[in-house]
C-alpha positions in Angstrom: 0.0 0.0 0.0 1.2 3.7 -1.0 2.2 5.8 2.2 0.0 8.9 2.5 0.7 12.0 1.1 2.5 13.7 3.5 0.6 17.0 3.5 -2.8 14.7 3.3 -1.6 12.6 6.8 -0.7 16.4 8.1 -4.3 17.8 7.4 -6.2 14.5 8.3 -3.8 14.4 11.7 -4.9 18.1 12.7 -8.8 16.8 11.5 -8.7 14.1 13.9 -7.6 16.0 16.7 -9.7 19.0 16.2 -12.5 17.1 16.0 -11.7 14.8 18.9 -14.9 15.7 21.2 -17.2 16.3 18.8 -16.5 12.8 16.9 -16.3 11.5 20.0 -19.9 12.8 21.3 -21.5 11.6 18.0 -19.7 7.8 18.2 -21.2 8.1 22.0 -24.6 8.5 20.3 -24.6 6.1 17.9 -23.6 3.6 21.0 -26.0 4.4 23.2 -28.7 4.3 20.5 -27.5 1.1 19.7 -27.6 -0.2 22.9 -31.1 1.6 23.7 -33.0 1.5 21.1 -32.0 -2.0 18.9 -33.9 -1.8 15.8 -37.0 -3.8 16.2 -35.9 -5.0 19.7 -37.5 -2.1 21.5 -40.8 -2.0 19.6 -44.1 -3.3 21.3 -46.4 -5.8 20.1 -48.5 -2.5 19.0 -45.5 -0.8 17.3 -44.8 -4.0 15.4 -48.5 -4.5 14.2 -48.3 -1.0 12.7 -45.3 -1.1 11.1 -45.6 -4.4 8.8 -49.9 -3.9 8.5 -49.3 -3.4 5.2 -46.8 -5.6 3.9 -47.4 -9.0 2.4 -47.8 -12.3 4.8 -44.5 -13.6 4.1 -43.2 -10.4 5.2 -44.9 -9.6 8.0 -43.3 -13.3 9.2 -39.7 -12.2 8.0 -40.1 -9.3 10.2 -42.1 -10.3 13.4 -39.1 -13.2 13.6 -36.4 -10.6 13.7 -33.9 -13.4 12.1 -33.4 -11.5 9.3 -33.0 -7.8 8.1 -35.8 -5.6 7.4 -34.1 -2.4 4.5 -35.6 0.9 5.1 -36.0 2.4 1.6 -35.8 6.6 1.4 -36.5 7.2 -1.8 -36.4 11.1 -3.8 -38.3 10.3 -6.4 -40.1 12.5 -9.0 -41.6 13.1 -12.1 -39.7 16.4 -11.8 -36.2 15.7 -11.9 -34.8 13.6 -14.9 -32.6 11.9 -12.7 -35.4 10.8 -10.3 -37.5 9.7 -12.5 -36.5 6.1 -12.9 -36.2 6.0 -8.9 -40.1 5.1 -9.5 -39.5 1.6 -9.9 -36.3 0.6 -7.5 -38.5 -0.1 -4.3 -40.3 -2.7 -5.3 -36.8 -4.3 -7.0 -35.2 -4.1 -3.8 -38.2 -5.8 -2.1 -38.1 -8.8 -4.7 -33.7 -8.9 -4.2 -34.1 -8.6 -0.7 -36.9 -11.8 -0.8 -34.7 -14.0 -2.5 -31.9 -13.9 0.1 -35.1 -14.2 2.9 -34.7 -10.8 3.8 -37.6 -7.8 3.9 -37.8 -4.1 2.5 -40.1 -1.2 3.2 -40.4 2.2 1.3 -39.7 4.3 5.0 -40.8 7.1 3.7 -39.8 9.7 0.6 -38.0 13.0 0.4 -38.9 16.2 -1.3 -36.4 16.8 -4.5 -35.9 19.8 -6.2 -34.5 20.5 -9.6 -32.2 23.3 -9.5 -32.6 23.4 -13.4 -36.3 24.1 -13.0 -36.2 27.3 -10.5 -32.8 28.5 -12.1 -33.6 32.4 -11.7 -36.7 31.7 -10.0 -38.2 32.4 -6.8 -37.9 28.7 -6.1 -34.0 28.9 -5.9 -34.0 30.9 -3.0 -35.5 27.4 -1.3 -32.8 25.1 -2.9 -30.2 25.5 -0.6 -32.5 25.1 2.6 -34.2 22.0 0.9 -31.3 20.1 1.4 -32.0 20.5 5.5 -35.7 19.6 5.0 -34.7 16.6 3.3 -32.1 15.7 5.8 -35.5 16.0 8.6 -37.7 14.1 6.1 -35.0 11.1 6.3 -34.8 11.2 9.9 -38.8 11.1 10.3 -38.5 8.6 7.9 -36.2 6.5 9.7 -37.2 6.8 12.9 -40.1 4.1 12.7 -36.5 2.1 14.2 -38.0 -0.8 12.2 -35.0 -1.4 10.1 -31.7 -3.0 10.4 -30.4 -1.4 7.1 -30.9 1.8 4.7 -31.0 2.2 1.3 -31.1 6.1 -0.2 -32.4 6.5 -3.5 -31.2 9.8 -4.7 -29.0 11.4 -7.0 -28.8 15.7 -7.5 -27.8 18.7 -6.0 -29.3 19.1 -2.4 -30.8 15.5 -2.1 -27.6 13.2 -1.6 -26.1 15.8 1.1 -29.3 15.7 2.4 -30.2 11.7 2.7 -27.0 11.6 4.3 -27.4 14.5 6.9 -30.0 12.6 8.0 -29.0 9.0 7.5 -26.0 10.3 9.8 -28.2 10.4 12.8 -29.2 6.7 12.1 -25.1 5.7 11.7 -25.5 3.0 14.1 -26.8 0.8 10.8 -25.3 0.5 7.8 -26.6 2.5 4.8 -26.2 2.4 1.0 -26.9 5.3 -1.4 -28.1 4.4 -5.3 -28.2 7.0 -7.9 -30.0 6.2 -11.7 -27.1 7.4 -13.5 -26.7 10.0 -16.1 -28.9 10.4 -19.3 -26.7 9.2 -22.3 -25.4 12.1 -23.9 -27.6 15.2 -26.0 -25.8 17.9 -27.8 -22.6 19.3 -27.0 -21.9 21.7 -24.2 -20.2 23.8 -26.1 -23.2 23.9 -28.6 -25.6 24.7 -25.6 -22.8 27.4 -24.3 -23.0 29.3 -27.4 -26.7 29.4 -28.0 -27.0 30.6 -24.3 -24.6 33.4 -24.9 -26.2 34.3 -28.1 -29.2 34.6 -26.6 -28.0 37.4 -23.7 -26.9 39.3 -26.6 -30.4 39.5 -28.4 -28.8 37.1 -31.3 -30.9 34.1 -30.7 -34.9 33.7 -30.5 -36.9 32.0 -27.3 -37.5 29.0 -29.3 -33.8 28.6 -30.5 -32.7 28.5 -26.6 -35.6 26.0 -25.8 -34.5 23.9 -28.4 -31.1 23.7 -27.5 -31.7 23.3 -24.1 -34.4 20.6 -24.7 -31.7 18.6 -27.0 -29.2 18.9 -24.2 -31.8 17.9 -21.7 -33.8 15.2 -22.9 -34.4 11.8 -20.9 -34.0 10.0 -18.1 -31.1 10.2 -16.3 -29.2 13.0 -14.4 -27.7 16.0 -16.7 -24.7 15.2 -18.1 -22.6 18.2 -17.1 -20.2 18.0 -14.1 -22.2 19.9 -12.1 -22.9 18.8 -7.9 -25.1 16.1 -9.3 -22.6 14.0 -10.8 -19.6 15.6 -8.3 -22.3 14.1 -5.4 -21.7 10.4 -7.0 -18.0 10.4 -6.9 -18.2 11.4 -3.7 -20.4 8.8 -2.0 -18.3 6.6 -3.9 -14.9 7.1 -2.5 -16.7 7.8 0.7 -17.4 3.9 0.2 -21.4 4.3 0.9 -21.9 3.6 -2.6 -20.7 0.4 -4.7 -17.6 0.9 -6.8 -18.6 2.1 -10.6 -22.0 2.8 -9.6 -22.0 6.3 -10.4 -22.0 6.7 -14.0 -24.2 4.1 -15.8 -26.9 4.7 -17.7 -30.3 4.5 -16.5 -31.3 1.8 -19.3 -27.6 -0.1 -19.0 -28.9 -3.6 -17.4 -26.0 -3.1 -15.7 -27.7 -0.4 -13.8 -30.5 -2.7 -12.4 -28.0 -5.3 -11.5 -25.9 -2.9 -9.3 -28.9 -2.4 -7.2 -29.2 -6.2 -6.9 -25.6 -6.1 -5.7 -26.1 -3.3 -3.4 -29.2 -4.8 -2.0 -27.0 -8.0 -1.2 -24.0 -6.2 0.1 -26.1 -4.2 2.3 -28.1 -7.0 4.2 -24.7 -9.0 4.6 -23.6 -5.7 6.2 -26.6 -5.3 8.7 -24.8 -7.8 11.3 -23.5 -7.0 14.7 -20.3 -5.8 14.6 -20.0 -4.5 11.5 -19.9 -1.3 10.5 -22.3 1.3 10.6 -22.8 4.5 8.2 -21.4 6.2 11.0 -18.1 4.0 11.2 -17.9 4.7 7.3 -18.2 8.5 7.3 -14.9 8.8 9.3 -12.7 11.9 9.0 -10.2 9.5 6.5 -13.5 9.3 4.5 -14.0 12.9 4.5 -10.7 13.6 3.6 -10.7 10.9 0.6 -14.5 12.9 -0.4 -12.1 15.8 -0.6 -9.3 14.6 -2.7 -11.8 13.7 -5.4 -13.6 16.3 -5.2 -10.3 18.6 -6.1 -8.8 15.9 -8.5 -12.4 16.2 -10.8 -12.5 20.1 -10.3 -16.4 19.3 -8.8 -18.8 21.7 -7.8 -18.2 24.6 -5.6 -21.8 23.3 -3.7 -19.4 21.1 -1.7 -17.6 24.1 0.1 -20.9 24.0 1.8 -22.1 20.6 1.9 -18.9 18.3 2.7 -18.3 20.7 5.6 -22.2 20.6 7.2 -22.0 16.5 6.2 -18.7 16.3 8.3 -19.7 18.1 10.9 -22.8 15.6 11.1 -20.4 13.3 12.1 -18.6 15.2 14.2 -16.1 16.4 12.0 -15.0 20.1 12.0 -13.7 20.5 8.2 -13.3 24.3 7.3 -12.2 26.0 4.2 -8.4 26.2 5.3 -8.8 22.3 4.3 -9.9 22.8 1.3 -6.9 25.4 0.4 -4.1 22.8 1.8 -5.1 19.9 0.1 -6.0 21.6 -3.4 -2.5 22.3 -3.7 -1.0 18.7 -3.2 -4.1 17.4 -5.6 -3.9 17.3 -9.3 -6.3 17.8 -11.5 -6.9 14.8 -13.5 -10.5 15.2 -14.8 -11.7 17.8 -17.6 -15.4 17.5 -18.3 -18.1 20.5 -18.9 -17.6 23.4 -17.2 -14.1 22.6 -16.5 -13.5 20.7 -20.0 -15.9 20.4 -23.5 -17.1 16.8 -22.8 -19.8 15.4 -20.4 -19.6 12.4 -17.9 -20.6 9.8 -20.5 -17.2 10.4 -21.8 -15.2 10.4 -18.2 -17.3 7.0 -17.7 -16.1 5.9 -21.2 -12.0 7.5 -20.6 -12.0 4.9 -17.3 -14.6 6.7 -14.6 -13.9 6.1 -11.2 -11.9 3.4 -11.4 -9.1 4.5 -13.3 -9.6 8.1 -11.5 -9.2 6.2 -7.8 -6.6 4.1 -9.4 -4.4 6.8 -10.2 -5.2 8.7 -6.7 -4.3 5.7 -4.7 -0.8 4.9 -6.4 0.2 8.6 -5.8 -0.9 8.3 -2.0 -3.5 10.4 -2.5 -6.0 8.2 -1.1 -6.6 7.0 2.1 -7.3 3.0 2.8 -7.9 3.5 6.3 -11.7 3.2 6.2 -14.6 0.8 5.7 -16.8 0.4 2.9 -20.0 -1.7 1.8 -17.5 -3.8 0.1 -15.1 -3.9 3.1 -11.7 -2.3 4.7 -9.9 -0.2 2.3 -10.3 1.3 -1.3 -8.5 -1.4 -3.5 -12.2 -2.7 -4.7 -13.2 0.7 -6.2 -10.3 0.2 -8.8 -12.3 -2.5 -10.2 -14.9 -1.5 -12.9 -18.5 -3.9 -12.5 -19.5 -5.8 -15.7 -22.2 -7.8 -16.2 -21.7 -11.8 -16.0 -22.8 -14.4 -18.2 -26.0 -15.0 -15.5 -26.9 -11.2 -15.4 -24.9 -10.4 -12.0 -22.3 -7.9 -11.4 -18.6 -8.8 -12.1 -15.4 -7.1 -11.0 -13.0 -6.7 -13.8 -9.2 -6.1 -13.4 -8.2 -2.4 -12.9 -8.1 -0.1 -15.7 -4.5 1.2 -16.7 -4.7 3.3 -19.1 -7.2 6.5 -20.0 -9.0 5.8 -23.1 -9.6 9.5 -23.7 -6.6 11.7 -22.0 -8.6 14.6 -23.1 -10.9 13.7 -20.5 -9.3 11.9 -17.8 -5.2 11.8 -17.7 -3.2 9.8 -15.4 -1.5 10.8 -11.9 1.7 11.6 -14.0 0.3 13.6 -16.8 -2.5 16.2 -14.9 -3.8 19.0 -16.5 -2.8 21.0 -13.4 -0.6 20.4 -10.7 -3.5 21.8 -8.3 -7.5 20.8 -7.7 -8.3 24.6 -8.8 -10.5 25.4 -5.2 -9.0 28.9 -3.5 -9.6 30.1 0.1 -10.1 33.8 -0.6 -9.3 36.4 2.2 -9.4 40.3 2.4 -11.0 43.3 3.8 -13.9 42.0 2.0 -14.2 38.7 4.1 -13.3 34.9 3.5 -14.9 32.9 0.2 -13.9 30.2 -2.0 -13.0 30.7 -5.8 -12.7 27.9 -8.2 -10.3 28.3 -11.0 -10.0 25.0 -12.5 -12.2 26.2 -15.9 -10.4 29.8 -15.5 -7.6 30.6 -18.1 -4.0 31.7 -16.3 -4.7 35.4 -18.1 -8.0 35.9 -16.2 -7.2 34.9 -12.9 -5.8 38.5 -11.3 -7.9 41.7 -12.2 -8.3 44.5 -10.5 -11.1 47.3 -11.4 -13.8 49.6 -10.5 -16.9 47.5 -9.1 -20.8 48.0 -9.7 -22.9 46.8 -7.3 -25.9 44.6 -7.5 -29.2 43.4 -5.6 -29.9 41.0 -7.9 -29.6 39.2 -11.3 -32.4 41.2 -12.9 -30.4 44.4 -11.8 -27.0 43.2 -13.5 -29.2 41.7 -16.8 -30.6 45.5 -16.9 -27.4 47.0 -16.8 -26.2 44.7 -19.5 -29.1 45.5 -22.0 -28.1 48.9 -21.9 -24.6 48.8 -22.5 -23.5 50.2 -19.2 -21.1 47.1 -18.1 -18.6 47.6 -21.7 -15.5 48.0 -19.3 -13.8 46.2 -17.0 -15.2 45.7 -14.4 -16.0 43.6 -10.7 -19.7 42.7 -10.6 -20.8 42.7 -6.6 -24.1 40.8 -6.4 -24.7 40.8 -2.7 -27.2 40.4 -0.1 -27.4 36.6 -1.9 -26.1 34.7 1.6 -28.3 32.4 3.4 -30.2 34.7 5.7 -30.9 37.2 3.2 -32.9 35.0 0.5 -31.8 31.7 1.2 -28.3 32.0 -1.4 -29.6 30.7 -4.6 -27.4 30.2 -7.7 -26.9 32.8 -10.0 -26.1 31.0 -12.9 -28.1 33.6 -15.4 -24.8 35.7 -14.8 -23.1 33.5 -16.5 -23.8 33.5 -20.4 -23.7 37.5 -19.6 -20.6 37.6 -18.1 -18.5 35.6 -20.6 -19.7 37.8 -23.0 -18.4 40.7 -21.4 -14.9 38.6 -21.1 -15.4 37.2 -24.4 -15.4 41.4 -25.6 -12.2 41.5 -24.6 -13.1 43.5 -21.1 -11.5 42.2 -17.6 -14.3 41.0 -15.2 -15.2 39.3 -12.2 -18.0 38.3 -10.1 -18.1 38.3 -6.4 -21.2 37.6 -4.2 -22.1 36.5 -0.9 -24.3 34.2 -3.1 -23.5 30.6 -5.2 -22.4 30.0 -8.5 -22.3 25.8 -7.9 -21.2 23.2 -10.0 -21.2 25.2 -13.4 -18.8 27.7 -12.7 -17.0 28.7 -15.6 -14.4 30.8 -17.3 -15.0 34.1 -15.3 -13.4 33.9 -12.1 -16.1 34.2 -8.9 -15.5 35.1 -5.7 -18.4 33.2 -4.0 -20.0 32.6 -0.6 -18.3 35.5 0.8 -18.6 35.5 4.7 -20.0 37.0 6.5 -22.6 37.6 4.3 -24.4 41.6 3.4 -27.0 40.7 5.5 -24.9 40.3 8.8 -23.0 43.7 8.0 -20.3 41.7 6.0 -17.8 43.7 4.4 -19.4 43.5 0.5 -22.3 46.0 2.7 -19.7 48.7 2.5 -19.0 48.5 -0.6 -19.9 51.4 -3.2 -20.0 51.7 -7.3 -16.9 52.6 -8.3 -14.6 51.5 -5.7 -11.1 49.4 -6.7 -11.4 45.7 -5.8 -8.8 43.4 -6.6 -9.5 39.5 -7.0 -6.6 37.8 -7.1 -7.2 33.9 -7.6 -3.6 32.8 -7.6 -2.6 34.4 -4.3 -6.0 33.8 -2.5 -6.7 37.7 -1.8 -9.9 40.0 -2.4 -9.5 43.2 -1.7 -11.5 46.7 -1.4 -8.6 49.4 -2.2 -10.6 51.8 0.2 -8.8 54.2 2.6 -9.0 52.6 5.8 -10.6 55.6 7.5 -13.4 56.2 4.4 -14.0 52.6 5.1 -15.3 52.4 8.4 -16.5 55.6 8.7 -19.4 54.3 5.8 -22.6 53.1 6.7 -23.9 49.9 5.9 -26.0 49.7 3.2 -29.2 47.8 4.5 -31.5 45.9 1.7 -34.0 43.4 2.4 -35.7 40.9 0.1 -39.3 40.3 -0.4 -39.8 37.1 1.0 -43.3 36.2 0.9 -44.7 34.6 -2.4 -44.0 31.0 -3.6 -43.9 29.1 -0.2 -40.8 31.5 1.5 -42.9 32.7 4.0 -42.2 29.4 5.5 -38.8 29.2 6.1 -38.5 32.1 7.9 -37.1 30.7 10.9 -34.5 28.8 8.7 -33.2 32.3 7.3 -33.2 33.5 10.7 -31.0 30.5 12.3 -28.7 29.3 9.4 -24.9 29.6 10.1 -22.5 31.1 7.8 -21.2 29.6 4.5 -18.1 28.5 6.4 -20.1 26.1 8.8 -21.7 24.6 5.6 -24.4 27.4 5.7 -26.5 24.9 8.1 -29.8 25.3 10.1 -28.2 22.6 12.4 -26.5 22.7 15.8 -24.4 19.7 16.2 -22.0 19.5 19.3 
């Protein structure tokens, strides 16, 4: 086995101890609800009549008997979201898999799932982030029926994995599987899409030209193809060992795909034994740390500033944003697909997917083997891609050595950069992450005069009328969490490449997201603390000299120091009433900063 990157066994060491009583308090729960509350064990007569009245005779022996493990399904699915949409059918596969080894499965109860797609500029995106907190709550609730030995998490996009496994965290004392559909196969380029968006901002494409390239793009079953938090969620669970090797990135319709689930089904009732380990015993800081590594090596989505930090501390693990910045710079970058590169993750799946990609990560020590998995201690099993036998069930072939598409995905030695692209930014204008991995060496340092912004509509407005021509630092703010919930801005971003594209300098910084499709303008996002909480970007005024300097780390106001704090701070406040935000008032009013992992949670 490969001896651990130095600077990785530095960061992990300093995680561990860190998060010594806090890790320690949340192992102390799992114990004690382990010991308390047994699955099943604890129930009354009564309990036990009300939780199997519905299943079938056979089953309702299977579980009375309590020989045998009972799966708790949590399932996301919707007609909504493409990639939920074949979710429809897994429960009642899992109940027939889990029959034929004598065990028993129950749908515990589903999840809400939104498609950041869908409210992209809407008022629905100012709920996106917080969804991902309800759904951790609707897992709990469904979960604590404490009639199951095992859990199974259907779910694939943005919110909803970080979410299931919020929740499933609180339930670590059993083990848990996750099981995504996989992506859609491939529509037209991204590039193709890219253009047509841009030419629309610019009044050079009609409506219907935009639907029908976004329709061609977007057009079955299946997750979206981009790398976006989606498909950076699936690597992720992955390496975190939660989720089988190569599960990630088959196709919905691959009969491989249906036989994974039949594999995880099996692995995941061999797993609900005493004395084996629990989801809780898998999400250990090594895991975290390995969740981090990838994320950095495949230049994922910038959502997991936020969520990897409020999933860890779940666990009782304090990761921060000075992580991040220490291991980006030992990581290469070995994965270029849309934002970051012009292909999708049909073609990192075809180059050598996860295999190859952990392959490469573990022979350069950039991987840690000291954790469990569903398939067992260590990583070395994720290097083997599944196949399907001659009888229908999964096979593990022999590792993958070479990329089949180095445009795509390159070996350890050969990276496109020496660096996983994440920065921790610092300045007079507070702390935020910027992702550079998609940004060209020649746009990464600018400084220039900024214009400030409440909202997208505001910048769009600006640009209609020809008042952004220049270079120029675009401050959207008052977009955290307690202002309005910090939904994407993504429609800034066919507008501002075509300002770069002109040949001007810009930037964008908020207190707001950008996510998974950040591009080639650099962003200065989640800036903490945010507007709202008289953060720094609330002094701010048109015309004032920032500097963003993605290469160094540094953000900075070129104010004098007296002009500075002598200002008042701007004060703006969002209508927050229409479209079902009038209910999440409280979680506006109690959600921590982007640097705790922007969390309505309190976990010791």
């Amino acid at each position: 086995m490969t001896t651990l990157n130095p600077v990785l066994e530095e960061v992990t060491a300093d995680l561990e101890k860190r998060s010594q009583q806090s890790r320690q308090h949340y192992l102390d729960m799992l114990k004690a609800t382990r010991d308390q509350d047994p699955p099943r064990q604890s129930l009354s007569c009564g309990n036990l009549a009300h939780g199997y009245a519905g299943c079938s005779a056979p089953d309702k022996q299977k579980i009375r008997l309590m020989q045998s493990a009972n799966i708790g399904i949590v399932n996301a699915y919707n007609d909504v979201l493409s990639a939920h949409q074949p979710l429809a059918a897994y429960p009642q596969y899992i109940r027939e898999f889990a029959n034929e080894l004598g065990s028993s499965a129950q749908v515990a109860g589903g999840v809400p799932a939104m498609c950041d797609g869908v409210t992209q500029g809407r008022v629905g995106m100012e709920l996106s982030l917080f969804s991902r907190d309800v759904i951790a709550l609707a897992t709990a609730v469904s979960l604590t029926h404490n009639l199951f030995d095992a859990a199974l998490c259907l779910g694939v996009c943005d919110k909803i994995v970080p979410g299931l496994l919020i929740g499933a965290l609180q339930f670590g004392h059993i083990p848990v599987a996750f099981y995504p559909a996989g992506p859609m196969p491939s529509g037209i380029s991204n590039k193709k899409k890219a253009t047509v968006r841009q030419r629309y901002a610019e009044g050079k494409a009609s409506r219907d030209e935009l639907l029908e390239a976004e329709s061609a793009s977007y057009h079955s079953p299946g997750t979206c193809t981009f790398y976006g938090t989606a498909n950076t969620n699936q690597i992720l669970v992955e390496v975190m060992g939660i989720q089988l090797p190569g599960a990630s990135f088959i196709n919905p319709a691959d009969p491989l795909r249906k036989a994974l689930l039949q594999e995880t089904t099996q692995r995941l009732i061999a797993a609900a034994q005493p004395n084996k380990p629990g989801l809780g015993d898998m999400v250990s800081p090594a895991a975290i740390m390995n969740a981090l590594v990838a994320l950095l090596a495949t230049g994922g989505s910038t959502n997991h500033t936020l969520h990897l930090v409020a999933i860890a501390r779940a666990a009782g693990i304090q990761l921060t944003w000075d992580d991040f910045d220490k291991v980006s710079k030992v990581v290469p970058l070995l994965v270029r697909v849309y934002p970051n590169g012009s292909e999708d993750v049909n073609a990192f799946q075809k180059a050598g997917g996860t295999a190859f990609l952990f392959r490469e990560l573990r022979s350069a020590g950039l991987l840690n083997d000291n954790v469990e998995t569903l398939i067992g201690p260590g990583l070395a099993a994720y290097e083997h891609p599944p196949a399907l036998s001659g009888d229908g069930a999964v096979t593990w072939q022999a590792p993958i050595k070479e990329s089949a598409w180095p445009e795509v995905l390159r070996p350890v030695t050969e990276p496109f950069d020496t660096e996983g692209g994440l920065r921790t930014i610092r300045g007079n204008l507070g702390t935020g992450i910027v992702k550079i991995s998609a940004v060209k060496e020649e746009h990464r340092h600018i400084k220039a005069p900024c214009r400030i912004f409440h909202d997208q509509e505001a910048f769009k407005s600006a640009f209609d009328k020809g008042e952004l021509d220049k270079d120029l630092i675009a401050v959207v703010s008052f977009q955290g969490p307690k202002a309005c919930g910090m939904p994407e801005l993504h429609q800034l971003t066919p507008y501002l490449g075509v300002l770069q594209d002109r040949g001007f300098r810009v930037a964008l910084v908020t207190d707001g997201r950008m996510s998974g499709a950040s591009g080639k303008v650099p962003a200065a996002i989640h800036m903490s603390p945010e507007a709202l909480d008289a953060g720094p970007l609330a002094r701010l005024r048109d015309g004032d000299v920032v500097e963003l300097n993605a290469n160094t780390g540094e953000l900075t106001a070129h104010v004098d120091e007296a002009r500075w704090q002598a200002r008042n701070i701007t004060q703006h406040e969002h209508a927050n009433d229409t479209l079902g935000r009038n209910l999440f008032t409280s979680f506006r009013a109690t959600v921590e900063a982007s640097e705790r992992g922007a969390s309505t949670f309190r976990f010791k």
